[in-house]
C-alpha positions as CSV (number, residue, x, y, z in Angstrom):
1,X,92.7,123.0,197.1
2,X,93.5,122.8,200.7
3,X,92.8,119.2,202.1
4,X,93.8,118.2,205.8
5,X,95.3,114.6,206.1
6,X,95.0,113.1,209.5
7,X,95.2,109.3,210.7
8,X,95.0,106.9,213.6
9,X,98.0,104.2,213.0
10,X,98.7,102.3,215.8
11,X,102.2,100.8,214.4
12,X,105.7,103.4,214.9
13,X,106.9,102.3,211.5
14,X,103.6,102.8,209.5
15,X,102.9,106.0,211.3
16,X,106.5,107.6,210.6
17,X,106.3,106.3,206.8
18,X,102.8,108.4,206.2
19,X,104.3,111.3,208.0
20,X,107.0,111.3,205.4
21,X,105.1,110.6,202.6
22,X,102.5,113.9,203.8
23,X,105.7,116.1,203.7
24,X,106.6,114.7,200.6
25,X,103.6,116.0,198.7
26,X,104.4,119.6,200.9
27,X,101.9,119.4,203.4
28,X,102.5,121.4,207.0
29,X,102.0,119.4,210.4
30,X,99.9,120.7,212.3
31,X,99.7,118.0,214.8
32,X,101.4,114.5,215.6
33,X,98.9,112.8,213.0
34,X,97.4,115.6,211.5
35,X,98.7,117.8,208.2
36,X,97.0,120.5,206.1
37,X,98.4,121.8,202.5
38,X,97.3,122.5,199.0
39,X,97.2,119.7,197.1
40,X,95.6,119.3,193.3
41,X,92.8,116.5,192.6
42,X,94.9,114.6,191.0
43,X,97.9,114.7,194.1
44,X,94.7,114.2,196.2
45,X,94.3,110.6,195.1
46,X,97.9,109.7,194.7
47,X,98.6,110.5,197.9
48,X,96.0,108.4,199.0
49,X,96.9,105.5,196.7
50,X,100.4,105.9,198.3
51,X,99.0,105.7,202.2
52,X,96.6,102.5,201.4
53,X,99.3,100.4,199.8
54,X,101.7,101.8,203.1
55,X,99.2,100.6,205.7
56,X,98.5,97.7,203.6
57,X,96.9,95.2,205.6
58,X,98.0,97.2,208.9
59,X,94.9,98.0,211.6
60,X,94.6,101.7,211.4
61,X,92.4,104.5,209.5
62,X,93.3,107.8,207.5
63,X,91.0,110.3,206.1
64,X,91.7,113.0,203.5
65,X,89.4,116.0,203.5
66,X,89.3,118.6,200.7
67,X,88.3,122.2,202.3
68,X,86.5,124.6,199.5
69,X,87.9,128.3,199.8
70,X,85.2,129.2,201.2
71,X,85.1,127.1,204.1
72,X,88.7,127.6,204.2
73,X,88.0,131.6,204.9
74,X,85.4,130.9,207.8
75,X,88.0,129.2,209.7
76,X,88.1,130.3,212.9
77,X,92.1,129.3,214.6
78,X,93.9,130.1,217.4
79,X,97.6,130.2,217.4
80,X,100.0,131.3,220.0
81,X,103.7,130.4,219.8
82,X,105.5,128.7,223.1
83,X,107.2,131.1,225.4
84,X,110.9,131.0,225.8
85,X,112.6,132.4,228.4
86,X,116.1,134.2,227.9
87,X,117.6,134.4,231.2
């Protein structure tokens, strides 16, 4: 199931830990605090068990969100690469 991870951490250390630990289960960045992948129930909740004991006792919030394939279809993105220039 696709699920998009994002989170507001205030603290460098904490922040670049959950980064790691959202690439570790194989989920894409698709911004600085935001990742989207396919991840099972189960990975779902260990992931999440993984981020609370991270951020501990730390000020900051992070939300999983599972996204049906349906809902998933409807999407509506827009995507342009950055220009390079080869001079």
């Amino acid at each position: 199931m696709k699920c998009l991870v994002i989170y507001d951490i205030p603290d460098d250390k904490i922040r670049t830990k959950i980064a790691d630990f959202c690439l570790d289960y194989g989920l894409d960045r698709i911004q600085y605090s935001a990742f989207i992948g396919d991840l099972s129930n189960n990975h779902q909740e260990e992931l999440m068990l993984k981020l609370d004991r991270r951020l501990g006792k730390a000020p900051g919030r992070i939300d999983l969100f599972p996204i049906c394939k349906e809902d998933w279809r409807s999407r509506i993105s827009i995507h342009r690469e950055s220009e390079t220039s080869t001079a």
